[in-house]
MMTF fields as JSON, N, C-alpha, C and O atoms, coordinates in Angstrom:
{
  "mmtfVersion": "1.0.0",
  "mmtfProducer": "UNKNOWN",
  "numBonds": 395,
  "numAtoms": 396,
  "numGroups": 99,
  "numChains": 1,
  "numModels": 1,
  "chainsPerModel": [1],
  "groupsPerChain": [99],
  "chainIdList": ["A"],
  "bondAtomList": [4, 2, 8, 6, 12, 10, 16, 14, 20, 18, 24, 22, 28, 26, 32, 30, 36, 34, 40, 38, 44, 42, 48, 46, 52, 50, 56, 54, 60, 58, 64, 62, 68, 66, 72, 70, 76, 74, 80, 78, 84, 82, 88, 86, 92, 90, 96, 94, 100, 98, 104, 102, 108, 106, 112, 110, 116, 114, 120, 118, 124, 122, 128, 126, 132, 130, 136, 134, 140, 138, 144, 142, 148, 146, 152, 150, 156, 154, 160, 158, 164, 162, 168, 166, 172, 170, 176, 174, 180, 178, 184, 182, 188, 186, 192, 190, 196, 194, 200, 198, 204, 202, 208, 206, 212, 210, 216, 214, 220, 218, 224, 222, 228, 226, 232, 230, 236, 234, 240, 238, 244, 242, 248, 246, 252, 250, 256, 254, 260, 258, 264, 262, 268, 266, 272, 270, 276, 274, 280, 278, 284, 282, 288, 286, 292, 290, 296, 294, 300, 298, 304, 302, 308, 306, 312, 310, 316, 314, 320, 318, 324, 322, 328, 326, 332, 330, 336, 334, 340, 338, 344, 342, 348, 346, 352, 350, 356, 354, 360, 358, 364, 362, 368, 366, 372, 370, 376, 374, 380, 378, 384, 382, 388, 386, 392, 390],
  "bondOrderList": [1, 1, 1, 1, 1, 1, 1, 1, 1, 1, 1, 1, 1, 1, 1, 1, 1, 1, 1, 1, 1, 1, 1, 1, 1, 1, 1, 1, 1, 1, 1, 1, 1, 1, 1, 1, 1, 1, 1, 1, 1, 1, 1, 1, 1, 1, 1, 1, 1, 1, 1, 1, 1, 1, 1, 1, 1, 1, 1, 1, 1, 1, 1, 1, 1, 1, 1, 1, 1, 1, 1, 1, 1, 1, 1, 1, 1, 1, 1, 1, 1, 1, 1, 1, 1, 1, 1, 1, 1, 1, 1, 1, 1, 1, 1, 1, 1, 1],
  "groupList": [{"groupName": "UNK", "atomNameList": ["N", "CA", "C", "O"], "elementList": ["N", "C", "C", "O"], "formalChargeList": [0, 0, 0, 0], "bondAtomList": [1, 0, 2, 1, 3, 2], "bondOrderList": [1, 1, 2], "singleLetterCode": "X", "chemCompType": "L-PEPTIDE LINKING"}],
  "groupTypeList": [0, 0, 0, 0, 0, 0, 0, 0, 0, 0, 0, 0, 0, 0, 0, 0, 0, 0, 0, 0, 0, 0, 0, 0, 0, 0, 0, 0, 0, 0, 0, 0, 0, 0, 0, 0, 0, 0, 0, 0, 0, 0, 0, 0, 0, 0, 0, 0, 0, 0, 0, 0, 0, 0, 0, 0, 0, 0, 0, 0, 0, 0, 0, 0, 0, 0, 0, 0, 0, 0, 0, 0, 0, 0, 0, 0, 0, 0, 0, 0, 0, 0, 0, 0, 0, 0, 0, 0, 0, 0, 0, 0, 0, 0, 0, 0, 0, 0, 0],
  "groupIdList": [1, 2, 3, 4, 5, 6, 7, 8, 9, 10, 11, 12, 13, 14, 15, 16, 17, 18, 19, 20, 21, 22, 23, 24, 25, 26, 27, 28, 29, 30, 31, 32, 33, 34, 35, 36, 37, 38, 39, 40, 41, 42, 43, 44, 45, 46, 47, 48, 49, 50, 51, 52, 53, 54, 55, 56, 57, 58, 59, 60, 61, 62, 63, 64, 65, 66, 67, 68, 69, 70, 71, 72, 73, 74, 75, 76, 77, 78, 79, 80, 81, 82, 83, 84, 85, 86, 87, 88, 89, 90, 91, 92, 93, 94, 95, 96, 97, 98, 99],
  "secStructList": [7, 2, 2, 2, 2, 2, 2, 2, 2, 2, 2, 2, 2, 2, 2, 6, 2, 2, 2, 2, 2, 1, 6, 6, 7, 2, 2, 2, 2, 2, 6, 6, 1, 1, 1, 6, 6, 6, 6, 2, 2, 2, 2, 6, 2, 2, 2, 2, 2, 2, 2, 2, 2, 2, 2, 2, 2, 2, 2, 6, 6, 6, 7, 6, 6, 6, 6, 2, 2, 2, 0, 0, 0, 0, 0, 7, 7, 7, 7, 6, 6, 7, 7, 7, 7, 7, 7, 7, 7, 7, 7, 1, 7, 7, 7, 7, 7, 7, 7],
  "xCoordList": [0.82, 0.0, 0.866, 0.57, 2.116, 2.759, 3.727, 4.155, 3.658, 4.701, 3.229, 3.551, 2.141, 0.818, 0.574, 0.233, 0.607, 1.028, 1.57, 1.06, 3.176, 4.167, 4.047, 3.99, 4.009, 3.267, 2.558, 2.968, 1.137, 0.191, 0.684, 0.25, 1.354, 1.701, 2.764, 2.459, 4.487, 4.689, 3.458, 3.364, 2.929, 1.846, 1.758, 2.192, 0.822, 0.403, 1.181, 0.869, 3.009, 3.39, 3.987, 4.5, 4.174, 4.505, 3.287, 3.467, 2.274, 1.074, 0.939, 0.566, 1.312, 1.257, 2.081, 1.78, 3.664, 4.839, 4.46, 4.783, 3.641, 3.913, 2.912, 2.994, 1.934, 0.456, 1.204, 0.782, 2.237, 2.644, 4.126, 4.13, 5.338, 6.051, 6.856, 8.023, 5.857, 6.228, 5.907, 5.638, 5.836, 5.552, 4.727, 5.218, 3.312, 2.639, 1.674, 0.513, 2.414, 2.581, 1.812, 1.896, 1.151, 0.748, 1.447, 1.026, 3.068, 3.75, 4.477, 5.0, 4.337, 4.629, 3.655, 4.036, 2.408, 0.865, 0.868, 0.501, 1.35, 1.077, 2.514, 2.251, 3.566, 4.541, 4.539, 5.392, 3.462, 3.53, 2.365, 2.062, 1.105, -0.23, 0.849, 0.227, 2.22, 2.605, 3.379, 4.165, 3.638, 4.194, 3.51, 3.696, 2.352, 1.384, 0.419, -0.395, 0.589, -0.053, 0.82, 0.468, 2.378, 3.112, 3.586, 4.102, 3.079, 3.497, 1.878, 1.758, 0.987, -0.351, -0.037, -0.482, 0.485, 0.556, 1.835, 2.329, 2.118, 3.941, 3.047, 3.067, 2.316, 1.337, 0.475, 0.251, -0.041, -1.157, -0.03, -0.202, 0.882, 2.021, 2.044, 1.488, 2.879, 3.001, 1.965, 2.272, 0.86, -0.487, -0.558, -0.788, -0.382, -0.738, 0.662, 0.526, 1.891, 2.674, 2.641, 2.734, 2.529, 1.905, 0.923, 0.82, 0.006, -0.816, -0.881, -1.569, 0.07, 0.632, 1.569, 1.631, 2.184, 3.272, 2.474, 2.604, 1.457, 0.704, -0.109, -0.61, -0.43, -1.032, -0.061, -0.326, 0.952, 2.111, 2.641, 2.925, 2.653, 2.555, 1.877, 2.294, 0.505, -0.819, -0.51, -0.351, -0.433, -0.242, 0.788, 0.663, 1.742, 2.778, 3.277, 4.335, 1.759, 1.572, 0.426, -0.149, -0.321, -1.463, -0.864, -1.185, -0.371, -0.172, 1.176, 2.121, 1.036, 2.623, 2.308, 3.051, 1.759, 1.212, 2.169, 2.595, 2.318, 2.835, 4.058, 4.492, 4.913, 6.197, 6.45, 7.665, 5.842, 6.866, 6.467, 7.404, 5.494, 5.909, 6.594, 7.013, 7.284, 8.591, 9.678, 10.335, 10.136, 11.052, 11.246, 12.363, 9.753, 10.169, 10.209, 10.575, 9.844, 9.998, 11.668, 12.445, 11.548, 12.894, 14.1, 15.212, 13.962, 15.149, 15.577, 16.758, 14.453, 14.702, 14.529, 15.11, 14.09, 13.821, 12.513, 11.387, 12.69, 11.727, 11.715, 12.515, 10.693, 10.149, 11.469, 12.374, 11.09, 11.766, 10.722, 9.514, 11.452, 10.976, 10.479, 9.74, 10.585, 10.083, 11.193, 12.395, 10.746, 11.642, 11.488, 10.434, 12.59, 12.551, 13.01, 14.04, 12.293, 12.33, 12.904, 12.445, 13.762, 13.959, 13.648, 14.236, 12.526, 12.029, 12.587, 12.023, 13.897, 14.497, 13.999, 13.881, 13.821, 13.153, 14.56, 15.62, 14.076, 15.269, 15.772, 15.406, 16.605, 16.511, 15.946, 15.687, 15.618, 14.611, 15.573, 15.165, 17.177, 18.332, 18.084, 17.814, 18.238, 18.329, 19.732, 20.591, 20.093, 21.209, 22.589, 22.429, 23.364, 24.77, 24.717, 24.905, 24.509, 24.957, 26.206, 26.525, 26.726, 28.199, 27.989, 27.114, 29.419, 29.443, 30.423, 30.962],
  "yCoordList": [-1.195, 0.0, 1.262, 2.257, 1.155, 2.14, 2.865, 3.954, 1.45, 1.553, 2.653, 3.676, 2.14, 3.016, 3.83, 4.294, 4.781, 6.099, 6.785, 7.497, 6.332, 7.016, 7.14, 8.241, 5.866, 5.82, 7.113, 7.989, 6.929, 7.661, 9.455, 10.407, 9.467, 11.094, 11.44, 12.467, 10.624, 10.898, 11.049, 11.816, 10.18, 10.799, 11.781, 12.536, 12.07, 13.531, 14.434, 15.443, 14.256, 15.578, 15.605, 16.7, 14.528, 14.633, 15.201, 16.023, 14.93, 15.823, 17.314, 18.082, 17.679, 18.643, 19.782, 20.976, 18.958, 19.693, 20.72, 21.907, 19.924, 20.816, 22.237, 23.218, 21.941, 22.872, 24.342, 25.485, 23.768, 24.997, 25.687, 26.8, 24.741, 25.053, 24.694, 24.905, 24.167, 24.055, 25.083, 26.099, 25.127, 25.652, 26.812, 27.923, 26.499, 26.598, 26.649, 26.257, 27.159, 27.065, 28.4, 29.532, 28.02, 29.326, 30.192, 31.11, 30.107, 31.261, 32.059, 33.172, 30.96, 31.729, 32.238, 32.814, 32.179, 32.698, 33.942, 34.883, 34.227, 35.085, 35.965, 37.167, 35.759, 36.297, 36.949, 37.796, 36.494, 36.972, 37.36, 37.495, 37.741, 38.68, 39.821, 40.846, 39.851, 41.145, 41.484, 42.254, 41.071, 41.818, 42.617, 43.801, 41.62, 42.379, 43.4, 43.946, 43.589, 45.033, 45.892, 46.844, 45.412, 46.677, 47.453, 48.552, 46.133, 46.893, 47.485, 48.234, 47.344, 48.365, 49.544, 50.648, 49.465, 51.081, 51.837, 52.956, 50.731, 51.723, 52.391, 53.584, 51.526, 51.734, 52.756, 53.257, 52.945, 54.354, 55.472, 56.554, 55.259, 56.358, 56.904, 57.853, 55.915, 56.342, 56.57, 57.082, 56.127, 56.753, 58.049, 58.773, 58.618, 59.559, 60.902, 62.117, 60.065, 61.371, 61.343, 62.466, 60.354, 60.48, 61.177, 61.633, 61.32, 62.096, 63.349, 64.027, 63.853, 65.467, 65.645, 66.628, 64.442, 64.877, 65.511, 66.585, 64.335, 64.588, 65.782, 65.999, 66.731, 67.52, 69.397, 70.474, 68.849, 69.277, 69.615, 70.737, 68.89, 68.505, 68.643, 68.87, 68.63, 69.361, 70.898, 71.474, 71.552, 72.516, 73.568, 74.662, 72.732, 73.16, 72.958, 73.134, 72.422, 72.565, 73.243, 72.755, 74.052, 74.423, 76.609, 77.711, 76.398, 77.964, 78.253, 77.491, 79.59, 79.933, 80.634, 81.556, 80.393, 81.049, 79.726, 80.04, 78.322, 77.604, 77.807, 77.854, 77.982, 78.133, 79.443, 79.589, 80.709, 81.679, 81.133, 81.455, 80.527, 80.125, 79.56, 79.64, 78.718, 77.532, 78.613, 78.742, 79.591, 80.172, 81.167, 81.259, 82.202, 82.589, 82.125, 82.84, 80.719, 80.346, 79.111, 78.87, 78.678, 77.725, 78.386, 78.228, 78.891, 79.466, 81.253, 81.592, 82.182, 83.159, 83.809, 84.817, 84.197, 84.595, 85.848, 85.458, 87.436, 88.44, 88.738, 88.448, 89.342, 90.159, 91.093, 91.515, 91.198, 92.808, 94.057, 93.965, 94.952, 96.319, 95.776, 96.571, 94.761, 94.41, 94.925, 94.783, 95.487, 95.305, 94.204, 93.649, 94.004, 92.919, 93.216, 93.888, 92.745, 93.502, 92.019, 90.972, 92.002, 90.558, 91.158, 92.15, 90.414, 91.294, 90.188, 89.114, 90.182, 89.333, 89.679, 90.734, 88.472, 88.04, 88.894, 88.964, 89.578, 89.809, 88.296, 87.153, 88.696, 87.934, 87.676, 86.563, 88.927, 89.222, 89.7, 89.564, 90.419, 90.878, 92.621, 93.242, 92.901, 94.457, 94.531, 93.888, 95.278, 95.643, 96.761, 97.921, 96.283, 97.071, 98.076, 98.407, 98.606, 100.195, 101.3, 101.514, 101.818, 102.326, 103.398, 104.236, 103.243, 104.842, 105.24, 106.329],
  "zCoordList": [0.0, 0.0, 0.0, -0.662, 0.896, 0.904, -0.76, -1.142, -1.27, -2.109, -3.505, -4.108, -3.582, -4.164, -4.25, -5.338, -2.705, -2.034, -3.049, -3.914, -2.72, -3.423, -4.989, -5.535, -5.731, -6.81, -7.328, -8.089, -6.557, -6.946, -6.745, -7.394, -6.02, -5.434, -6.479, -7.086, -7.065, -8.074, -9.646, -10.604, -9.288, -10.844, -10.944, -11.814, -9.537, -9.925, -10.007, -10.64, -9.085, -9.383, -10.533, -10.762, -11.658, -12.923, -13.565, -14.464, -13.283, -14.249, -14.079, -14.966, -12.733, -12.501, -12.827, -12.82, -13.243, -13.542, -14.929, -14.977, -16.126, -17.251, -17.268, -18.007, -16.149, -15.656, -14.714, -14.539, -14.346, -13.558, -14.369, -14.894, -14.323, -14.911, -16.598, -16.927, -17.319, -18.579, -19.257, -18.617, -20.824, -21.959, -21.514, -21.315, -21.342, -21.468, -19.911, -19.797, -18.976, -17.634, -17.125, -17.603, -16.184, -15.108, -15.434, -16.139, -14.881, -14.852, -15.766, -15.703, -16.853, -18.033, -18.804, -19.823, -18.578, -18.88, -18.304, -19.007, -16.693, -16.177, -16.64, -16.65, -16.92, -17.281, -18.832, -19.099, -19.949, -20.771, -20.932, -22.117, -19.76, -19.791, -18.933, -18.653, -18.496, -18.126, -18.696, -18.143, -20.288, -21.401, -22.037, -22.319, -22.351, -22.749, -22.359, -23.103, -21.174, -20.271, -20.936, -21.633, -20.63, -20.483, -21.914, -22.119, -22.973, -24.412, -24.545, -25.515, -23.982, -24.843, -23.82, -24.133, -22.955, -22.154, -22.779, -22.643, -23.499, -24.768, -25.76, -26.064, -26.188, -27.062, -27.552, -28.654, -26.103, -25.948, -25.835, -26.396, -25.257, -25.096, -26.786, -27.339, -27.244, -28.446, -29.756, -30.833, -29.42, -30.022, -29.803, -30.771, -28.524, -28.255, -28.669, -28.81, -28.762, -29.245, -30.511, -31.007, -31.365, -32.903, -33.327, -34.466, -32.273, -32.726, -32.737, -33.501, -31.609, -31.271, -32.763, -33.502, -32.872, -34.331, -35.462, -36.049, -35.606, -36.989, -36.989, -38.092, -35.977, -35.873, -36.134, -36.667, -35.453, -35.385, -37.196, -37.616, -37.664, -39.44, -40.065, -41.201, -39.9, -40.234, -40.295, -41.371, -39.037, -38.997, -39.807, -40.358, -39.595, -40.82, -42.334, -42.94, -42.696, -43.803, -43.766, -44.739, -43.304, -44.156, -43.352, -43.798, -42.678, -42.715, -42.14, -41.933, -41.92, -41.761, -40.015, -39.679, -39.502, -38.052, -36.886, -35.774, -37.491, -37.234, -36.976, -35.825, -38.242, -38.596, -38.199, -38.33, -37.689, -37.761, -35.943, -35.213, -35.29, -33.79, -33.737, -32.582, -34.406, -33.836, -34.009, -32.976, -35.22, -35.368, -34.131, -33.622, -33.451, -32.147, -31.122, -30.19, -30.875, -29.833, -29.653, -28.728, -30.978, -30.78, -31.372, -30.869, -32.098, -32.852, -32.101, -32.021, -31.634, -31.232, -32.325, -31.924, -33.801, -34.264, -34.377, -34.068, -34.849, -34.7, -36.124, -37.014, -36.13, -37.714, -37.937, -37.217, -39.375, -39.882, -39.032, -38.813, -38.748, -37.894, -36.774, -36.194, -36.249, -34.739, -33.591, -33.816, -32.438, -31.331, -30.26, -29.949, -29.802, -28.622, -27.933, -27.996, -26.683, -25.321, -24.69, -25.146, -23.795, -22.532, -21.234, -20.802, -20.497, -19.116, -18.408, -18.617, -17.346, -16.633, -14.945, -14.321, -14.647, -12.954, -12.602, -13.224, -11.208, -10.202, -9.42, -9.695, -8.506, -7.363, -6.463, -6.007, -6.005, -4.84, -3.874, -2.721, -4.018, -3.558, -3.854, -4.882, -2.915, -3.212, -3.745, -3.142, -4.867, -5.486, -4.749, -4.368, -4.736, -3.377, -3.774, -4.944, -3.067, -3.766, -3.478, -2.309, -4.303, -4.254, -4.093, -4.309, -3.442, -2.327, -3.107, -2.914]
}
């Protein structure tokens, strides 16, 4: 009887081996439903800056209100006859004053 036991208890943990850790295993089920979380949240990421691009590209093709904002804001670029003013933060230091 004893020798049945044992028997029967190896069976099962051979049946049980390919259910948990084979192929096709719990943990490799659960290991590749957390690939797949983590590539549709890449996903939406990058849906969503594609879509800032294409809009971005839209824009700069259909007018020039686009393009002369990137030129003052990235490049530093002003009109002909424009002035530019730079209004710089203090410190919040009263300035030394010379004697």
């Amino acid at each position: 009887m004893k020798w049945l036991t044992v028997f029967l208890l190896a069976l099962v943990g051979l049946i049980q081996y390919p259910l948990w850790l084979g192929k096709g295993g719990w943990l490799r089920v659960r290991e590749v439903d957390q690939q797949i979380n983590d590539q549709r949240e890449i996903n939406t990421r990058l849906k969503t800056r594609n879509a800032a691009l294409e809009a971005d590209v839209g824009d700069l093709k259909r007018g020039y209100e686009a393009i002369e904002e990137r030129a003052r804001s990235e490049l530093g670029m002003i009109k002909q006859d424009e002035v530019f003013f730079e209004v710089l933060e203090g410190s919040g230091r009263n300035p030394k004053k010379l004697r």
